[in-house]
Backbone as CSV, one residue per row, in Angstrom:
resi,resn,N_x,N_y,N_z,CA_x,CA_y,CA_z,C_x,C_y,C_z
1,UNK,0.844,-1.173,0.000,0.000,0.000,0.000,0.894,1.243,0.000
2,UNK,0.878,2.277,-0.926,1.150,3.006,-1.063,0.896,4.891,-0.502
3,UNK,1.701,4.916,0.125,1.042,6.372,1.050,1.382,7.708,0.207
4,UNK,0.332,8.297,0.334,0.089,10.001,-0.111,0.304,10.919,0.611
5,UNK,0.815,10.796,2.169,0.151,11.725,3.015,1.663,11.820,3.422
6,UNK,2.076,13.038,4.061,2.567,13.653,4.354,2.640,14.687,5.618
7,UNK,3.970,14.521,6.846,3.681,15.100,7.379,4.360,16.553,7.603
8,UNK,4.063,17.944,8.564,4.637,18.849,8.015,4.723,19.584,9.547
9,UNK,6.137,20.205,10.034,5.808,21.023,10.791,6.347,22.951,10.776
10,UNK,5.430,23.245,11.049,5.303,24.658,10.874,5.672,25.842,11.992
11,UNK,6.897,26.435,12.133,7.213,27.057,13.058,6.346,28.535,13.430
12,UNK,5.724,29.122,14.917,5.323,29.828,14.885,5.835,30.834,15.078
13,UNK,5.545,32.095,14.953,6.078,33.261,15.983,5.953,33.109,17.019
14,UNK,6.740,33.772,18.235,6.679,33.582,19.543,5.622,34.810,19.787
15,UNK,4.875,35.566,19.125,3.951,36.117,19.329,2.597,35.537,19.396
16,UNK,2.962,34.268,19.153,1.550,33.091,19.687,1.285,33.028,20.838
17,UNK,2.751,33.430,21.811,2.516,33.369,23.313,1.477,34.312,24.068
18,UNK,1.390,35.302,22.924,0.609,36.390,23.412,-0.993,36.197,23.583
19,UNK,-1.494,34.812,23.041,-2.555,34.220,22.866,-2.805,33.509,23.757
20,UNK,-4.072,34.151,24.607,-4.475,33.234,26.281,-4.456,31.458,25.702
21,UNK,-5.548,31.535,24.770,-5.958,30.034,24.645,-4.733,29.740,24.374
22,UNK,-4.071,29.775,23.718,-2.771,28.909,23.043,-1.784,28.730,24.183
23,UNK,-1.676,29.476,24.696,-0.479,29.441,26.383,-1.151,28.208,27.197
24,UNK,-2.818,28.719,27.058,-3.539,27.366,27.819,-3.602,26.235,27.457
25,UNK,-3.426,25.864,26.303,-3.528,24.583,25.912,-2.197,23.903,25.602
26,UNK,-1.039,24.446,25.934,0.029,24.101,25.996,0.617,24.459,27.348
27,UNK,0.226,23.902,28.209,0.769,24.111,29.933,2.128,23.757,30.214
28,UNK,2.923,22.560,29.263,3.799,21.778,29.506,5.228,22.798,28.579
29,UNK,4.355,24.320,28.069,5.710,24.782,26.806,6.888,24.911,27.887
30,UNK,8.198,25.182,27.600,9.357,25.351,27.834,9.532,26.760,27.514
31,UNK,9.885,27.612,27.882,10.164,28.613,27.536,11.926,28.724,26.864
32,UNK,11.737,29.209,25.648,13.029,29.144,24.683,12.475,28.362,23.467
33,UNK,12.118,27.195,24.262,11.555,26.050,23.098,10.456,27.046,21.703
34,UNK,10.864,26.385,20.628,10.389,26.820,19.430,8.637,26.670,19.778
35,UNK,8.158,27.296,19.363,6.330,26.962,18.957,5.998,25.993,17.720
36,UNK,5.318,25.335,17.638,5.263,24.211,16.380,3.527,23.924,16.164
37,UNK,3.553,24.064,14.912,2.048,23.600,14.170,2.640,22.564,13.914
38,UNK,2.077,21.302,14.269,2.351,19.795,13.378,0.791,19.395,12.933
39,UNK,1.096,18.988,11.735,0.338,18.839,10.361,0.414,17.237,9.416
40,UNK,-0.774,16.929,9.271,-0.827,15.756,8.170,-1.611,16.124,7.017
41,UNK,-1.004,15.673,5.465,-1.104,15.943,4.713,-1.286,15.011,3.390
42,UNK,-2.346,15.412,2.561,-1.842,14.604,0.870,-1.291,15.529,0.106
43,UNK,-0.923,16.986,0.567,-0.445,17.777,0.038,1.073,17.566,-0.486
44,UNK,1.487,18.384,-1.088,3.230,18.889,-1.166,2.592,19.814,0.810
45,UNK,3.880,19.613,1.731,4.571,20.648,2.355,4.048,22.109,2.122
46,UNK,4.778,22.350,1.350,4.965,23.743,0.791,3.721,24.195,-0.011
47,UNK,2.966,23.606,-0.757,1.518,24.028,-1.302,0.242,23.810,0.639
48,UNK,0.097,23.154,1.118,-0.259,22.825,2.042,0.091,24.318,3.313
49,UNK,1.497,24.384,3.369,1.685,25.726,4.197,0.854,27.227,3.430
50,UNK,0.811,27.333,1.956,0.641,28.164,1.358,-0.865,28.774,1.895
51,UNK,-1.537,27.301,1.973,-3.235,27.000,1.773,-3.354,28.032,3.178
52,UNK,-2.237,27.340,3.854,-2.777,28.061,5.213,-2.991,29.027,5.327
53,UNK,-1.223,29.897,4.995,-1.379,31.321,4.779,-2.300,32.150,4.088
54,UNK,-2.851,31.695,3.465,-3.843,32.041,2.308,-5.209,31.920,3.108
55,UNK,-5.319,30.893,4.026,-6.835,30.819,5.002,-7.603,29.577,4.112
56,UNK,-7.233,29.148,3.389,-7.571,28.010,3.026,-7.842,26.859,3.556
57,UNK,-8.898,26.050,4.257,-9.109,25.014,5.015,-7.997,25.246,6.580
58,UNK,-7.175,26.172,6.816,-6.213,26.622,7.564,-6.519,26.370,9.371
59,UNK,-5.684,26.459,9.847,-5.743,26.396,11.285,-5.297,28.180,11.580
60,UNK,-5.751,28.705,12.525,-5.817,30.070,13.124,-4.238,30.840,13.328
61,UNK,-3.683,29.600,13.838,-2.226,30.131,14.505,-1.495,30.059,13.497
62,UNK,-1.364,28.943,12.405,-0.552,29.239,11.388,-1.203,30.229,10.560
63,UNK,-1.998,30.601,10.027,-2.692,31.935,9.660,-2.254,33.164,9.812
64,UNK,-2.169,33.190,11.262,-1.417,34.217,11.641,-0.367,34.070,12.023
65,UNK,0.133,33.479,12.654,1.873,33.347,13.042,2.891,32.150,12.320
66,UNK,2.019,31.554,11.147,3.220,30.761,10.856,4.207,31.751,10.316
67,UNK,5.412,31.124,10.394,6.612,31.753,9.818,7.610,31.072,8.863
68,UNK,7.540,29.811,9.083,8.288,29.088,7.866,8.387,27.099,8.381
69,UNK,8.262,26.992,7.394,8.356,24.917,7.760,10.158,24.526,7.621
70,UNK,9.227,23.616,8.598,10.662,23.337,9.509,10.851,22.321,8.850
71,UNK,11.470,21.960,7.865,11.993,20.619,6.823,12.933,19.818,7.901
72,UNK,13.804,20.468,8.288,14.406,19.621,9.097,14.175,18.700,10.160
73,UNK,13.037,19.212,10.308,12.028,18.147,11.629,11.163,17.244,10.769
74,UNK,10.835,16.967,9.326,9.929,16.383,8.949,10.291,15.378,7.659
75,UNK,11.376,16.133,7.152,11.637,15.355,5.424,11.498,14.222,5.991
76,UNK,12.623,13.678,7.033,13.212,11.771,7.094,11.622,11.561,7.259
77,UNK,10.572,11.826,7.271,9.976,11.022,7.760,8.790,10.684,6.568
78,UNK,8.815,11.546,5.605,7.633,12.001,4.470,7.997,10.605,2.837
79,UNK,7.060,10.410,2.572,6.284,9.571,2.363,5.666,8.973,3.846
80,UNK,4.677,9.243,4.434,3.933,8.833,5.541,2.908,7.767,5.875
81,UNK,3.031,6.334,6.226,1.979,5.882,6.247,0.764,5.963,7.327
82,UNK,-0.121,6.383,6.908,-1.097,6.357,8.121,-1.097,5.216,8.963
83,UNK,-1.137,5.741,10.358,-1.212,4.646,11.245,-2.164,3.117,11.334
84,UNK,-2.976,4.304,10.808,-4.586,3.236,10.322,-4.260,2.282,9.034
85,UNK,-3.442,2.799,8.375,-3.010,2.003,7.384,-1.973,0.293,8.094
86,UNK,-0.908,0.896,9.094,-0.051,0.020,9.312,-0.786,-1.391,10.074
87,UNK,-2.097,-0.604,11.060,-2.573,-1.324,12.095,-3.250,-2.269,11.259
88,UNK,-3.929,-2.007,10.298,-5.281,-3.241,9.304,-4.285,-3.827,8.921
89,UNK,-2.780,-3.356,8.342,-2.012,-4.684,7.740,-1.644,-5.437,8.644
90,UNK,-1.092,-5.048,9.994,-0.674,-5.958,11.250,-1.545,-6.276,11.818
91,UNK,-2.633,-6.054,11.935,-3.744,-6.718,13.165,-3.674,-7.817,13.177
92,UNK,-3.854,-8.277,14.610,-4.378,-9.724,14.402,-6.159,-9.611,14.176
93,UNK,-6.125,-11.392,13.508,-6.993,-11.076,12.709,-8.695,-10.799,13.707
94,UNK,-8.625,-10.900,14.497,-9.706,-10.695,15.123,-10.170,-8.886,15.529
95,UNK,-9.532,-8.630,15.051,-9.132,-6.795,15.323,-10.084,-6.208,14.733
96,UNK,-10.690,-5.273,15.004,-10.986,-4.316,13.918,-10.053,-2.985,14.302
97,UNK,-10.155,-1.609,13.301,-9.722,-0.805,13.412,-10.005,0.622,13.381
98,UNK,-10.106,1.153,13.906,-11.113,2.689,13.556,-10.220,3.540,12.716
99,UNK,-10.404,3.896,11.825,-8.885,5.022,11.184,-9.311,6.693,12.160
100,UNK,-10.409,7.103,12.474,-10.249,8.307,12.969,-9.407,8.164,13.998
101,UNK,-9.508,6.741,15.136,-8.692,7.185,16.330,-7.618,6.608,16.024
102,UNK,-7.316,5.986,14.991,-5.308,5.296,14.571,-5.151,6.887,14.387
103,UNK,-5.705,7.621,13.358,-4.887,8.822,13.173,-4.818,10.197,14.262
104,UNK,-5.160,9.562,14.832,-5.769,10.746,16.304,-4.187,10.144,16.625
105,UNK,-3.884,8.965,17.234,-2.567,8.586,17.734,-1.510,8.764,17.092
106,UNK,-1.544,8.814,15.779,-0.211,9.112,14.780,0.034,10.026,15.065
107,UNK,-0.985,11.459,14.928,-0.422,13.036,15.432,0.000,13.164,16.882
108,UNK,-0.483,12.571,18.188,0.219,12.184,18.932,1.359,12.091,19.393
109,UNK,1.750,11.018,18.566,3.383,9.978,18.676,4.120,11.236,17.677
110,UNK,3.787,12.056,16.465,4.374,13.123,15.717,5.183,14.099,16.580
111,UNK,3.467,14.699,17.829,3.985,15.769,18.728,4.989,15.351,19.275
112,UNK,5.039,14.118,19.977,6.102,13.947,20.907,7.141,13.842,20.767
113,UNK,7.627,13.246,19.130,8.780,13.056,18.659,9.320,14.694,18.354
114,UNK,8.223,15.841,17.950,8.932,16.843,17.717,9.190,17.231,19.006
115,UNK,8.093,17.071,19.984,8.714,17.881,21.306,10.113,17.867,22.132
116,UNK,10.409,16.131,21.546,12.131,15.753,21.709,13.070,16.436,21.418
């Protein structure tokens, strides 16, 4: 099986900090530590960041504060298989699989590896 998807992360301004909700929903930031949009995609990267900037299907913070994709946190990893993809080929066979919550966990296991 062949994957389309792609993942992408997007550095913010540190003027995101200035945003109650966003400070709140990240309790655990580091201060110094970079700000990060992480993103899944069938896009190109770079057409996909564009969409954002542009307000296209977009998320708020990259809208306004993205500032540039962070290739270096993402190339090794692009050609991407969805998680939901890996789990139906490995299951045992009595399994079923939900793809909304395999891919709920892929972005997950993404954050954490960038938060490393």
């Amino acid at each position: 099986m062949r994957s389309k998807h792609k993942v992408y992360v997007v550095e913010l301004s540190k003027e995101v900090l200035d945003v109650k909700k966003f400070v709140n929903s990240n309790p655990a930031y580091v201060t110094g530590m970079p700000c990060v949009y992480v993103g899944m995609t069938g896009l190109d990267p770079d057409i996909r960041f564009d969409n954002h900037k542009a307000g296209i299907l977009s998320n708020k913070y990259v809208t306004r504060f993205g500032i540039r994709l962070m290739t270096e946190l993402f190339e090794h990893l692009n050609p991407m298989r969805l998680m939901s993809e890996m789990l139906v080929q490995n299951r045992p066979h009595d399994f079923q699989v939900m793809r909304a919550l395999a891919n709920f966990f892929t972005s997950c296991v993404l954050v954490m590896k960038v938060a490393i």
